[in-house]
N, C-alpha and C positions, 0 to 999 in steps of 0.2 A: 189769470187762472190761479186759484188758492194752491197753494202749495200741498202736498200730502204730508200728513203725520208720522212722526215713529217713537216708539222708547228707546232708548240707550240706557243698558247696565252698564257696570262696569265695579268691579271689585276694589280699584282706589280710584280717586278722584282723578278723572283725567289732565290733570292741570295744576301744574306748570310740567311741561316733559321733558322732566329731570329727572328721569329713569326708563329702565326698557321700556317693561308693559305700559307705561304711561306717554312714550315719546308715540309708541302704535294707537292707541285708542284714543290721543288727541290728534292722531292724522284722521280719523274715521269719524270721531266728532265732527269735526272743524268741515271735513267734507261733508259730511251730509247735512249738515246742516245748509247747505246751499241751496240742498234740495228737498229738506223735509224743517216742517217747523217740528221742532225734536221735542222730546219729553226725558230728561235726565234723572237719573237715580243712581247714584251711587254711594262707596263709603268713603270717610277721609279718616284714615291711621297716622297721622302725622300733624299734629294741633296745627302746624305752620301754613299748612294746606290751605286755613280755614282763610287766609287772607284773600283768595282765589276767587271765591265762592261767588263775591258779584259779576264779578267777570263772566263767568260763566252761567249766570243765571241769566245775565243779558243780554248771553248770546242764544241760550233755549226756551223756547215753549215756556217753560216749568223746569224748573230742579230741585230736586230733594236730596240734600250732604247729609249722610246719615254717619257721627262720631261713632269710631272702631280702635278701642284700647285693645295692642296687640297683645298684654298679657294677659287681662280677662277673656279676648278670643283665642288662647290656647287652653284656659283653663275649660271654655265652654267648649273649647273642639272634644274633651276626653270623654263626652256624652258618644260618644261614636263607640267607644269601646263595649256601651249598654245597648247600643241601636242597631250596630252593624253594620253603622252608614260609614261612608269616609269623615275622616276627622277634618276634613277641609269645609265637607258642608257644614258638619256642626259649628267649627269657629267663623263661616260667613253667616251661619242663622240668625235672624236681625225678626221681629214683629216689625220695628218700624222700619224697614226697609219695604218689608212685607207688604204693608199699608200704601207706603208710597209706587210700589210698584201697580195693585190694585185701582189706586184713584188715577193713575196714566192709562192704564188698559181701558178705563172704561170712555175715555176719550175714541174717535175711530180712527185709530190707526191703519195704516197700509203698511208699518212692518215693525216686527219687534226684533231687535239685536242684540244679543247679548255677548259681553266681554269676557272671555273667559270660562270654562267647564263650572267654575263657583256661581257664576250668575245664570248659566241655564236653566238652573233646578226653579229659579224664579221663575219661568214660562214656559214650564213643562207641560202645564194644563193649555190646551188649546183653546184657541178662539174663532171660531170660524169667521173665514173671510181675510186671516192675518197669515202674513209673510214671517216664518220666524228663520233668524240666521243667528252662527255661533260664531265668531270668531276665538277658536282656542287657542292661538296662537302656537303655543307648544303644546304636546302630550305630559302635562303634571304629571302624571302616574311613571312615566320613566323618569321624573327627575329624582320619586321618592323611592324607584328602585334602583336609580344610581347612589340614592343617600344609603340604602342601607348597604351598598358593596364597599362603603367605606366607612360605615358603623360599627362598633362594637354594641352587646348587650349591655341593657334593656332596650337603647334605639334601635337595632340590627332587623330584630323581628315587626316591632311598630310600625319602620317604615314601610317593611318589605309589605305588608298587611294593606297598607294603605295604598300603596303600589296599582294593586288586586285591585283592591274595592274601587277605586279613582279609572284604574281601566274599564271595568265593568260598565259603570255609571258615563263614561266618555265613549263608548259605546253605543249606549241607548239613546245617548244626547244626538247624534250621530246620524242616527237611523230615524229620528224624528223630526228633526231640522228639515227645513227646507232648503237651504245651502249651508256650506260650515266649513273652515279655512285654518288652514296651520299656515305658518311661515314657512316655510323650507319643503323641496319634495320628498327627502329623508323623514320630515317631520309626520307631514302629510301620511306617508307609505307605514308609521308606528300605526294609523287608529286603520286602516284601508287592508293591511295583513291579517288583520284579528278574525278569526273563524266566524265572531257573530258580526262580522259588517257586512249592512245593507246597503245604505247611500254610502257615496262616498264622499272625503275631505276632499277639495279642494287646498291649492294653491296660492296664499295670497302675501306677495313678498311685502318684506318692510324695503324703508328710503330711508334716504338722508336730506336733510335740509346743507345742500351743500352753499348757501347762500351765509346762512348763520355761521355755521362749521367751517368760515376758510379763513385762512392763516394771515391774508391779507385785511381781512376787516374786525381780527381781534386784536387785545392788547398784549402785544408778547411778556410786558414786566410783570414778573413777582418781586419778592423778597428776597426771596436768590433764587436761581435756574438749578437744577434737579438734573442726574445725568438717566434715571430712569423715572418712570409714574409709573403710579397705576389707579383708576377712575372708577369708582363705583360705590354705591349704597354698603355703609360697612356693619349693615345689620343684616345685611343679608347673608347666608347660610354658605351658597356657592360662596360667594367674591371671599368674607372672611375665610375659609378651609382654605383656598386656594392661597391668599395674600401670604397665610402663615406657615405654608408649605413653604412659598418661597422664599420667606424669611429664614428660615431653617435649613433649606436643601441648597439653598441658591446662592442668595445676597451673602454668607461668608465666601464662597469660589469667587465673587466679584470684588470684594474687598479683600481680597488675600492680594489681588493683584494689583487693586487699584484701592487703599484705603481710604481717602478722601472721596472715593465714591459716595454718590448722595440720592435718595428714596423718595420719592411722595405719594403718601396718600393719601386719596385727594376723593372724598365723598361724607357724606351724613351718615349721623347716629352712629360713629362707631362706638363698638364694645369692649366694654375692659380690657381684652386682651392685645385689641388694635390699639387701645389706646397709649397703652402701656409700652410699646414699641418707640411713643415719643419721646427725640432727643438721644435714643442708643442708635450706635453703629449709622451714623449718616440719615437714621430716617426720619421722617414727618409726617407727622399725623394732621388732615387739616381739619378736620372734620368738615362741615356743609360751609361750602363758598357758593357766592354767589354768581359766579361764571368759571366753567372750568376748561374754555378756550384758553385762558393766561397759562395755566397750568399745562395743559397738553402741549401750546405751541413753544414754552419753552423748555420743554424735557428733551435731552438728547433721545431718549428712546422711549417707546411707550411698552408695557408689558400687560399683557392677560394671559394671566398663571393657570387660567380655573383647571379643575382638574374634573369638575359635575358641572355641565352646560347644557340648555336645551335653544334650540332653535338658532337665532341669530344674535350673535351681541353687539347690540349696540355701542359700547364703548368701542367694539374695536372698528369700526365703521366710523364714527365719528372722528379717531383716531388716524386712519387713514385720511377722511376728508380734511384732516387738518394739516396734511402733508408732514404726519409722522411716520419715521419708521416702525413697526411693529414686532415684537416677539411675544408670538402666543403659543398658547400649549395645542394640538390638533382639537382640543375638545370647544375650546375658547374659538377657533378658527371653523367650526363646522358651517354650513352656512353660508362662511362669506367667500372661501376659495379664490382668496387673492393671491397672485402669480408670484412667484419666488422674487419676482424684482419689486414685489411691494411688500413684501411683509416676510418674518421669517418665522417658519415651525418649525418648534424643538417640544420632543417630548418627555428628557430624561434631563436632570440637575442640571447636570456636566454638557450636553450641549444647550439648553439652555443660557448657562452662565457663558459660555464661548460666544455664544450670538452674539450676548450686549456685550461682552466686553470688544468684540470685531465691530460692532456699531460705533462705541465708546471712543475708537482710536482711529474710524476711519470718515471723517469729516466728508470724504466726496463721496463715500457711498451713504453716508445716510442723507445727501443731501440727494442724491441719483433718486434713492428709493422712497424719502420724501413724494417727488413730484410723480415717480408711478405711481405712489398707492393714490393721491387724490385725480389722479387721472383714470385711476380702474373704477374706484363710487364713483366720480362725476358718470362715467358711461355704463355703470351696470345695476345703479341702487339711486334712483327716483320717484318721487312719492306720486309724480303724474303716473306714471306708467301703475303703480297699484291703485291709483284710485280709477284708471281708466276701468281693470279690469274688476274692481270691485261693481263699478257700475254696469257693467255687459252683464253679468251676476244678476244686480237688481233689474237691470231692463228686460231679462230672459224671463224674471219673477213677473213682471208686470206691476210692480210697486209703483213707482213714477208718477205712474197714470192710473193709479187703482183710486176707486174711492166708495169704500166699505161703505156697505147703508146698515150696519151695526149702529143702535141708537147711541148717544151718550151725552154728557154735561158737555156745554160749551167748553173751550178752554179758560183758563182761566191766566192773569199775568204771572210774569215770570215767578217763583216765591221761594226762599229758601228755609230746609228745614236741619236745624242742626240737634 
């Protein structure tokens, strides 16, 4: 029996998942396509991407990599300021994504899925006969109303604006959709509270590859061993604010006590200001390594600082599954609700700096709490039990076994468009 069709959006490139949103929507790729010869479209904001790209085209239908220079898509977000729209659609606005979405549609799909509140707007027009679902993982619109509680003017009011508009529009996506999923039930409960919801979000948790992520099948060496990390994209907005908080509020309480304490940071693209941290006061900047198992499994401790977090973080999940001990901020820890014997919340400098340096000096509890935390993700964060339930979802749809008598072009081979 010919398998059924679908599109997959997705606002980066699913692949390689070497970051949140990307480790989620290459577990929902990778799954559906078992069960659907797929039709891909998405952007790649990061040139290094582009090595990916066959990969990926020879596992779908069709894919279309549409180049997204992230300072020209700021410059074309401030079209929203003239439109009224949210500034997030105007910097995903794409013709040629545009294009590539239309020549998949007219294939006969049995479901269209889209990644994220930025790729909805792409199949907001209906098609009769078509399953559409959202995965929005988190509520954006609370991320940029937590950016403006910690903005000062001009950003203060832009975000807050955007906030608004981002909920509006997540809203109406919402109420259109045929199914649609945040990660978290907290998450979930932001679009489900709103006076204009109809349908509701579902549920639908992220995993971990605890196969990849365990301590035992990585390489513990680096260059030197690290008594704290910390793992993330350092162009990103959260992880930077948060890193430099705690270089500021923190890292001197830990070095007052312990001066040869030693930092790493340990992710891509970071920004001047991360950069600049290289080499003072015990820290390291690595920028983009090629595997960040070496690095996690030999940090005494791992930290996530954030202090603006939405949904679940992955680095502190992966961190756990690599039987490290943990100190995150409650906001960085929302989510994953791991038990005081696997991980430790601190939400103010001074305890904070007290956790690591009690980790620092106590060899059998970080090693105790080690083996709880990758004992709590082995039994409460697998990627079977989300795809189980994503599939009950599609089976309730009747996607599976649909097969749309909407006319359209044959398919055509895999092809990529950059």
């Amino acid at each position: 029996m010919t398998r059924p069709q679908a599109l997959f959006l997705a606002h980066r490139i699913p692949y390689p998942p070497d970051k949140g949103d990307k480790i989620r929507s290459w577990a929902w790729l990778k799954h559906l396509t078992t069960r659907f010869r797929v039709h891909l479209a998405c952007f790649v904001d990061d040139p290094h991407d582009f090595a990916h790209t066959e990969f990926l085209a020879n596992l779908c239908e069709t894919a279309a990599f549409i180049p997204l220079n992230p300072r020209l898509a700021k410059l074309k977000s401030l079209g929203g300021f003239y439109s009224g729209d949210p500034l997030t659609f105007h910097y995903f606005n794409s013709r040629t994504l545009r294009d590539a979405v239309t020549r998949a549609r007219a294939h006969p799909l049995a479901l269209e899925f889209a990644f994220s509140s930025a790729m909805a707007a792409f199949i907001e027009q209906p098609i009769a006969g078509r399953k559409r679902v959202i995965d929005f993982c988190d509520a954006d619109s609370e991320k940029w109303r937590q950016y403006a509680q910690t903005s000062r003017f001009p950003l203060k009011p832009v975000y807050a604006c955007e906030g608004r508009l981002l909920a509006k529009a997540e809203t109406r996506f919402a109420n259109w959709a045929d199914a649609s999923f945040a990660v978290t039930a907290p998450e979930a409960a932001l679009f489900n509270d709103r006076p204009d919801a109809i349908r509701p979000v579902d549920v639908l948790p992220n995993g971990v590859d605890t196969e990849y992520f365990d301590p035992r099948a990585a390489a513990t060496h680096t260059d030197k061993k690290n008594d704290v990390a910390f793992v993330g994209a350092m162009d990103y907005h959260a992880n930077v604010e948060g890193v430099l908080h705690f270089i500021r509020a923190v890292w001197p309480l830990v070095r007052q006590a312990h001066p040869n304490a030693t930092f790493a940071i340990v992710g891509a693209n970071p920004i001047a200001q991360i950069k600049a941290l290289d080499g003072r006061d015990g820290v390291t900047v690595t920028g983009r390594v090629d595997d960040v198992r070496p690095w996690l499994a030999s940090a005494t401790t791992v930290i996530a600082p954030l202090r603006v977090a939405r949904g679940v973080q992955n680095k502190v999940l992966e961190a756990l599954a690599m039987g490290r001990p943990v100190v995150a901020s409650p906001e960085a820890m929302t989510g994953v609700d791991a038990p005081a014997d696997a991980a430790l919340v601190a939400a103010e400098p001074d305890a904070m700096a007290q956790s690591l340096l009690a980790l620092m000096d106590e060899p059998a509890r970080r090693d105790a709490m080690g083996a709880a935390a990758r004992r709590f993700v082995i039994g409460k964060f697998t990627w079977q039990a989300a795809f189980d339930r994503l599939d009950r979802t599609l089976d309730a749809l009747g996607v599976y076994s649909s097969s749309p008598s909407q006319s359209a072009t044959a398919s055509s081979p895999a092809s990529i468009t950059r």
